[in-house]
PLY file of the C-alpha trace (Angstrom):
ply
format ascii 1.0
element vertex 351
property float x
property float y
property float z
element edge 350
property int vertex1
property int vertex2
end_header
-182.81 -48.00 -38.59
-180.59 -48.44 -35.76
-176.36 -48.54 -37.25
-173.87 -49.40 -34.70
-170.43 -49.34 -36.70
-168.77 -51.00 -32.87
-171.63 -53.99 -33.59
-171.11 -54.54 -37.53
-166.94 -54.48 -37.25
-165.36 -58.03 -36.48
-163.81 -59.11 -33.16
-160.22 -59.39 -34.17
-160.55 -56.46 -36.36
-161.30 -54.01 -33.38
-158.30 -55.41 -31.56
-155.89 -55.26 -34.04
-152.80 -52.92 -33.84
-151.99 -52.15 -37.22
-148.60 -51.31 -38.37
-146.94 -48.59 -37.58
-143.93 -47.03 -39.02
-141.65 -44.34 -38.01
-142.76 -41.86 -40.16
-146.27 -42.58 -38.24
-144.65 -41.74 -35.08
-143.52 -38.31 -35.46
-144.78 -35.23 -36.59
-143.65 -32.43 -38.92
-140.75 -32.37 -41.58
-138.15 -34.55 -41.19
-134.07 -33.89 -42.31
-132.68 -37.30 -42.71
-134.76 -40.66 -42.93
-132.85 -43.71 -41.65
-135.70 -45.72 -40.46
-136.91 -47.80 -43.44
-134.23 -49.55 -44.48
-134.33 -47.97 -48.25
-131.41 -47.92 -50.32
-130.34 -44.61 -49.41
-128.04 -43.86 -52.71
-130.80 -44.01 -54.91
-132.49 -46.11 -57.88
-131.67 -46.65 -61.43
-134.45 -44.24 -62.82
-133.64 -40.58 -63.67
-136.64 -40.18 -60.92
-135.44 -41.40 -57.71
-138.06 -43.90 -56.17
-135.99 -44.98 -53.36
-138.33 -43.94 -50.33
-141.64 -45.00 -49.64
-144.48 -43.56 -50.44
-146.55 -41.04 -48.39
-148.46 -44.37 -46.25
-151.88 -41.87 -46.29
-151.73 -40.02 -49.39
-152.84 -36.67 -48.02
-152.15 -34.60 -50.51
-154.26 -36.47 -52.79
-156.55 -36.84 -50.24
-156.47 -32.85 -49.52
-157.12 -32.34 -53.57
-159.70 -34.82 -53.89
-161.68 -33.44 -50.84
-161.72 -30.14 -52.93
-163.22 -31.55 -56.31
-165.52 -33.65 -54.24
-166.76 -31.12 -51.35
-165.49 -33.56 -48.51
-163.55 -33.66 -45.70
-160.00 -35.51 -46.29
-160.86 -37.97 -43.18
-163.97 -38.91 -45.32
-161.37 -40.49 -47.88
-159.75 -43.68 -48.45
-157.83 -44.60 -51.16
-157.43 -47.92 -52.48
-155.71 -49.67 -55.09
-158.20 -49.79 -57.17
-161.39 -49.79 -56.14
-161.13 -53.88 -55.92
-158.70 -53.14 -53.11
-162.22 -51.32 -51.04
-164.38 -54.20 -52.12
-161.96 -56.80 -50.36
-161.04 -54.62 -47.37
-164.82 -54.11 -46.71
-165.36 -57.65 -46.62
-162.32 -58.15 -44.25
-163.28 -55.67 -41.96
-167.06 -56.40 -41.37
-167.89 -60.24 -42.13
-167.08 -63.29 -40.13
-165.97 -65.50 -42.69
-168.21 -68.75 -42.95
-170.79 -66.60 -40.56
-171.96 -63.93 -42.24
-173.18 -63.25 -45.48
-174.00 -60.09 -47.93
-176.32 -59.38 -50.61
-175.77 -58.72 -54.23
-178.20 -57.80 -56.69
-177.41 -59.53 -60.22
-176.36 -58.99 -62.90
-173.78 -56.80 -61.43
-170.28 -56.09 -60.98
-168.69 -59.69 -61.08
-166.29 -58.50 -58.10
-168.52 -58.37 -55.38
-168.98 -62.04 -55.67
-165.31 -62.95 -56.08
-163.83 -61.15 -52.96
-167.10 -62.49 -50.89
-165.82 -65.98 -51.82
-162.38 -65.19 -51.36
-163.45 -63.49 -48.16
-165.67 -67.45 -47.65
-168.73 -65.27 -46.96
-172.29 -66.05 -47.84
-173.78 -64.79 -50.94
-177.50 -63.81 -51.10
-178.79 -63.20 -54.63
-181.81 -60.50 -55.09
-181.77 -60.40 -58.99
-182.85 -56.97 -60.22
-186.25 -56.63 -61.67
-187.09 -57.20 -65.39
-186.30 -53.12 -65.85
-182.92 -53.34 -64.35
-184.23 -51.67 -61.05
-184.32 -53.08 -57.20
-186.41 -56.03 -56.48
-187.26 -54.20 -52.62
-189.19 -57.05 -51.37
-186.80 -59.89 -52.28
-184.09 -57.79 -51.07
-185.83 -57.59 -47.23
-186.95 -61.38 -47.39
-182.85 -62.17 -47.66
-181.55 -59.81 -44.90
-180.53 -61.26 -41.56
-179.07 -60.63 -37.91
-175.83 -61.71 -39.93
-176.23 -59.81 -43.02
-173.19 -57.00 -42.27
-173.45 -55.87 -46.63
-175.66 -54.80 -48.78
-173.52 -54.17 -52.37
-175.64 -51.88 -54.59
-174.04 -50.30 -58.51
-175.40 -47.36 -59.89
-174.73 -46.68 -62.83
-175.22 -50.64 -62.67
-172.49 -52.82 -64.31
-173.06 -54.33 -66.95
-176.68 -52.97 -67.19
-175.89 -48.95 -67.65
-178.39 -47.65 -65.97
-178.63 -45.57 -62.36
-180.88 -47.09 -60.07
-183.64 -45.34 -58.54
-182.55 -43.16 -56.26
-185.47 -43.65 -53.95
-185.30 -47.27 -53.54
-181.31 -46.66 -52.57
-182.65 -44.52 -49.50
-185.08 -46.84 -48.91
-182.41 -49.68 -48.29
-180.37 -47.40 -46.50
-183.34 -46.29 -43.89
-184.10 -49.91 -43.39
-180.91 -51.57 -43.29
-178.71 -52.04 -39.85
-175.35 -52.66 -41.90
-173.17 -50.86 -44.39
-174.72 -50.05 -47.73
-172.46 -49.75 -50.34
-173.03 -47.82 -53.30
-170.43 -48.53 -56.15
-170.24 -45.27 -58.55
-167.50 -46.07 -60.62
-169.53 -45.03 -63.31
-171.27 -41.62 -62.14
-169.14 -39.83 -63.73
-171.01 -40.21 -67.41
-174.91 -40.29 -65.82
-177.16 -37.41 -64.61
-178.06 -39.09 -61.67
-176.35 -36.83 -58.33
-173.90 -38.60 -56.63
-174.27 -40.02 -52.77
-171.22 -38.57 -51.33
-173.23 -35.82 -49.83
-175.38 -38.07 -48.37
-172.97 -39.20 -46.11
-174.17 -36.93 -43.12
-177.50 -38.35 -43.56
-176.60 -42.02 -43.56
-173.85 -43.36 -40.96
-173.98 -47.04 -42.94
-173.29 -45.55 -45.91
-170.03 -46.18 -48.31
-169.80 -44.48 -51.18
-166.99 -46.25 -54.08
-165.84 -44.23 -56.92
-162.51 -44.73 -58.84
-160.09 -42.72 -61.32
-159.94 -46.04 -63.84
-163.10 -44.56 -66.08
-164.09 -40.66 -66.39
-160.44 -39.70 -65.35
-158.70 -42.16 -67.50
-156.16 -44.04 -65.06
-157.21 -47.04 -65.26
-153.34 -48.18 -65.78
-152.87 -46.37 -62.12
-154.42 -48.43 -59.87
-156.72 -46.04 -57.76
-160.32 -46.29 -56.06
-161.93 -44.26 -53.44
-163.95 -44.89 -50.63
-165.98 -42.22 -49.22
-167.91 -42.79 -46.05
-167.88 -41.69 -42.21
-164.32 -41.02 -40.43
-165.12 -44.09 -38.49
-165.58 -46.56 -41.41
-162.34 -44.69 -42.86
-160.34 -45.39 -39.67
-161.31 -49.25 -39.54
-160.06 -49.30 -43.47
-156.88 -47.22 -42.69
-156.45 -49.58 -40.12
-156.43 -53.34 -42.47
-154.84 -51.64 -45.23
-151.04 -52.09 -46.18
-148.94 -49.68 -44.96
-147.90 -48.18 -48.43
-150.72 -49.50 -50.69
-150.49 -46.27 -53.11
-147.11 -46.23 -54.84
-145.31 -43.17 -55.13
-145.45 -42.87 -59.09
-149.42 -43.48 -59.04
-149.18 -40.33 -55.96
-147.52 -38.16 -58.36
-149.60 -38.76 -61.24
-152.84 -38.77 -59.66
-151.81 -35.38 -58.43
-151.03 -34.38 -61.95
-154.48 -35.45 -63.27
-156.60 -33.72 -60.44
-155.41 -30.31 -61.90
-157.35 -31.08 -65.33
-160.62 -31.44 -64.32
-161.74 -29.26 -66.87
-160.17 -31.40 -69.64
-161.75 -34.74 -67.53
-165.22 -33.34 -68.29
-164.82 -32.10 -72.06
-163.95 -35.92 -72.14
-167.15 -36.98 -70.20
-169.14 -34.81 -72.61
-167.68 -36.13 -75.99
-168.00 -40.13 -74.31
-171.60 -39.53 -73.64
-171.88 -37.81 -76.96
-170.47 -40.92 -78.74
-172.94 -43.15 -76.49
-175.99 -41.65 -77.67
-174.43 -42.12 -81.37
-173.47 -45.39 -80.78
-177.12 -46.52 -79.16
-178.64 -44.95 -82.65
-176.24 -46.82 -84.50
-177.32 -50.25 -83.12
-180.91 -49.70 -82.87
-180.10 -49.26 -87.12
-178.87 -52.87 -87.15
-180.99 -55.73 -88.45
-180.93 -58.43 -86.11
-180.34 -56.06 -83.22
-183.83 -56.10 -80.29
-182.76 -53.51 -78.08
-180.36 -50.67 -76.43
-180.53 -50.57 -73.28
-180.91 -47.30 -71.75
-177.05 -46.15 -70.46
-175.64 -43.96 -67.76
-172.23 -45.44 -68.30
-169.48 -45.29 -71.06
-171.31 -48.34 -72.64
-174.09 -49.87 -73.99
-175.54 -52.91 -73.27
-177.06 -54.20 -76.57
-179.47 -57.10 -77.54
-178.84 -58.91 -80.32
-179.51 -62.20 -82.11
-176.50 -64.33 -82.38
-174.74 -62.56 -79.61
-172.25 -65.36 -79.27
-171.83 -65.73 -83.04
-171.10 -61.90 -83.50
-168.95 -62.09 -80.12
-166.72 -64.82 -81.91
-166.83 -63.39 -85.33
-165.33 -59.83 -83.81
-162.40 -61.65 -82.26
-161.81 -62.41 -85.70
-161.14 -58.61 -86.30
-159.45 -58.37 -83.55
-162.42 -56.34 -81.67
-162.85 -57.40 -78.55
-166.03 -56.51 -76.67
-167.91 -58.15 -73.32
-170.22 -61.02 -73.74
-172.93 -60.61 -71.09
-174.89 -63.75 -72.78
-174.74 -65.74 -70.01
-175.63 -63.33 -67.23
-178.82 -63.34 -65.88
-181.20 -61.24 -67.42
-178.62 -59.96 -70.21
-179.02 -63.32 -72.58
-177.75 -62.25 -75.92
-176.67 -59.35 -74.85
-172.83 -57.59 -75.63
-171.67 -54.72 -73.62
-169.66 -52.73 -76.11
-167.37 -49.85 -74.18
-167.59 -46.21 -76.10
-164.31 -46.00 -78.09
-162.67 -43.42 -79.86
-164.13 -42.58 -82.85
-161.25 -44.80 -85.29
-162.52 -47.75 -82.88
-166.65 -47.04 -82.77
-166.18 -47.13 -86.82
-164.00 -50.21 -87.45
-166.75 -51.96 -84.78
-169.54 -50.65 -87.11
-167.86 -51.61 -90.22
-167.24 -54.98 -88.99
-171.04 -55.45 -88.09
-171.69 -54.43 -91.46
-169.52 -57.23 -92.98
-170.97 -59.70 -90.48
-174.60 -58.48 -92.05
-173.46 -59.07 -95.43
-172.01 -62.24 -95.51
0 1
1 2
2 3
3 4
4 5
5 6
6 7
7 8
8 9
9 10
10 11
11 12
12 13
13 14
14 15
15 16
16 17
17 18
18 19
19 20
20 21
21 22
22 23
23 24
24 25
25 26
26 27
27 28
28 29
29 30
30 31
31 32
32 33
33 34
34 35
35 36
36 37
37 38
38 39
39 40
40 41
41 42
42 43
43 44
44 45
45 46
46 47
47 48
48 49
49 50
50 51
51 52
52 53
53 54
54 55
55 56
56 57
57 58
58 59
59 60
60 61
61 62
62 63
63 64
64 65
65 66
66 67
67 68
68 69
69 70
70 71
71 72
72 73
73 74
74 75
75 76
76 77
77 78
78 79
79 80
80 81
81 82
82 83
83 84
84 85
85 86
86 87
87 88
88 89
89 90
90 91
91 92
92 93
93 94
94 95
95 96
96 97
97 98
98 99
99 100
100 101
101 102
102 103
103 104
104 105
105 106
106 107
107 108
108 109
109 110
110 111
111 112
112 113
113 114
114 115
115 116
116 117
117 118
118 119
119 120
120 121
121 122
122 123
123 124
124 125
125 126
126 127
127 128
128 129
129 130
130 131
131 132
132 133
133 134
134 135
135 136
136 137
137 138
138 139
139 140
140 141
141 142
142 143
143 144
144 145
145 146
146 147
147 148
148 149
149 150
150 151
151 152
152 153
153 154
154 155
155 156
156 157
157 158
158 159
159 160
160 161
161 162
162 163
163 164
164 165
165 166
166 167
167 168
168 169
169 170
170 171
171 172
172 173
173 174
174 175
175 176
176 177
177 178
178 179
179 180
180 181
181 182
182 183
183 184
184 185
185 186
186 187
187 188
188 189
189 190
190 191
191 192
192 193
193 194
194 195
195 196
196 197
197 198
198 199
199 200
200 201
201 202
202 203
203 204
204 205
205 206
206 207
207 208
208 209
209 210
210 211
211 212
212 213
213 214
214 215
215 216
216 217
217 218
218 219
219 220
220 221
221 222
222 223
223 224
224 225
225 226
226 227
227 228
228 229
229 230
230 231
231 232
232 233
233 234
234 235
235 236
236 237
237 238
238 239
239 240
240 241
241 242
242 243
243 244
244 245
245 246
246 247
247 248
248 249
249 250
250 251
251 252
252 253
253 254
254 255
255 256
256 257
257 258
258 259
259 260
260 261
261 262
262 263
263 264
264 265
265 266
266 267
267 268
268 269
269 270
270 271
271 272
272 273
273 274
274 275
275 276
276 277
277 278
278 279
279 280
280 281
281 282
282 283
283 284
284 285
285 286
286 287
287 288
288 289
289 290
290 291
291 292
292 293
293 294
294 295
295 296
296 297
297 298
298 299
299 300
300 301
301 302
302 303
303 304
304 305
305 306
306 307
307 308
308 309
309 310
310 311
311 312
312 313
313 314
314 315
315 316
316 317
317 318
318 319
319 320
320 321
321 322
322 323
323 324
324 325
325 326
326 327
327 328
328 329
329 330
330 331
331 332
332 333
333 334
334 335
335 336
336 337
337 338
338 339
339 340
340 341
341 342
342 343
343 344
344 345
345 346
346 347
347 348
348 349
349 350
């Protein structure tokens, strides 16, 4: 495997200037700012949010690197993770030239910014277990294939994939290999951050919207080498991290401890949940989960879907996914919401 990240990035992309302000001009602590043109008598919120946000986010970025054992410049932050997906494809793929592979059924995302993006989509469905299909995969990469999108803990499947066929994908592939780990937080399987060294193609995607909670904050992470984080610094907005989300974010990374009691009483309520199901009637089968759902077989799928609207539950239909037919993906709730779901199931038995 031979990675060249001056090869993989696009033309106008390596000649772009990217904006610059004046607060990326200078170094240091500054007195007086009079170079934005912000209202400078304030806002109507007790908090003033009349200046613009810190354009990098180090100090989240300085925090972060702590809790994940990384090196700030190994950091981007997005809004939301969505915001990575896209830039990735804007960075490294010649719309209507190149194209990237997905592996379905997975994160719908990937195939939304790609068409956004106008990129080619390659499909190597996962095998019948929910695990890499390694020799359709190979058969579908190109000279033009610049992504390979990978989720583990897979979405809306649960489980981690193996970690050996990841590294054999990333030993064998001459483009960026991203590995989406939104939900690693809630599965045993080790994380790839610290991989990174090992693997110059690698990006690693994690985000603050599951484990931590914030999904009403807006903020994903991109881990990878400071020279894939440059070329995303450089396409971003200038100030695509509002100051609010800064400050909270901030507030949130001192509770770590708390974030994991969470993780522990989630995966608690999983294994409850999966026991639960596999109780039910009409239900065929609970798909193994390293997420904060379950993916669940059932008979009637669409029937039980509609019937829970009724109750005003609201879960995921996955019936028309392939290789998830009648199958709902039902997120862990508290434990007032896991009981009014199983109560409702009951009456939909009984009727």
């Amino acid at each position: 495997m031979s990675f060249n990240l001056e090869q993989i990035t696009r033309e106008n992309i390596k000649k772009l200037t990217p904006y610059s302000s004046a607060r990326d001009e200078f170094s240091g602590e500054a007195k007086v700012f009079l170079d934005a043109n912000e209202n400078s008598l304030g806002s109507p919120l007790t908090k003033w949010y009349n200046r613009y946000p810190d354009p990098h986010q180090r100090a989240i970025k300085e925090k972060l690197g702590r809790i994940k054992g990384i090196a700030p410049e190994h950091i981007f932050l997005g809004n939301g993770s969505d915001e990575c997906i896209d830039l990735l494809f804007r960075s490294f793929c010649e719309p209507g030239k190149d194209n990237v592979v997905i592996c379905p059924p997975t994160y719908g995302m990937y195939e939304v910014s790609a068409n956004i993006n106008d990129i080619a989509i390659r499909k190597a469905p996962l095998l019948e277990d929910f695990q890499l299909n390694l020799v359709h995969l190979e058969t579908l990469v190109d000279a033009n294939t610049k992504l390979i999108w990978l989720c583990s803990p897979n979405n809306p499947t649960g489980n981690a994939l193996n970690r050996a066929d990841i590294e054999m994908v990333l030993n064998n592939f001459n483009g960026i290999v991203v590995i989406d780990e939104a939900y690693i937080n809630f599965s045993k399987q080790k994380t790839f951050i610290q991989e990174l060294v090992d693997y110059p193609n690698l990006v690693v995607l994690q985000t603050l919207s599951k484990a931590w909670g914030l999904a009403g904050l807006r903020l994903g992470m991109a881990f990878a080498s400071a020279g894939i984080i440059g070329i995303l610094d450089k396409v971003k907005p200038p100030y695509n991290i509002n100051q609010a989300t800064q400050e909270l974010v901030l507030k949130a990374l001192e509770e770590v401890g708390q974030v994991n009691d969470m993780i522990r009483i989630l995966v608690d309520m999983r294994e409850a949940m999966a026991e639960v199901f596999r109780s039910m009637p009409t239900v065929e089968k609970v798909y193994p989960s390293d997420a904060n759902f379950l993916l669940v077989k059932i008979k009637e799928a669409r029937n039980i879907y509609e019937f829970l609207l009724t109750k005003g539950i609201v879960l995921r239909d996955r019936s028309n996914v392939t290789l998830c037919e009648d199958c709902l993906r039902v997120t862990i709730g508290t434990e007032k919401e896991n009981t009014l779901l199983v109560e409702a199931m009951h009456e939909w038995y009984a009727r």
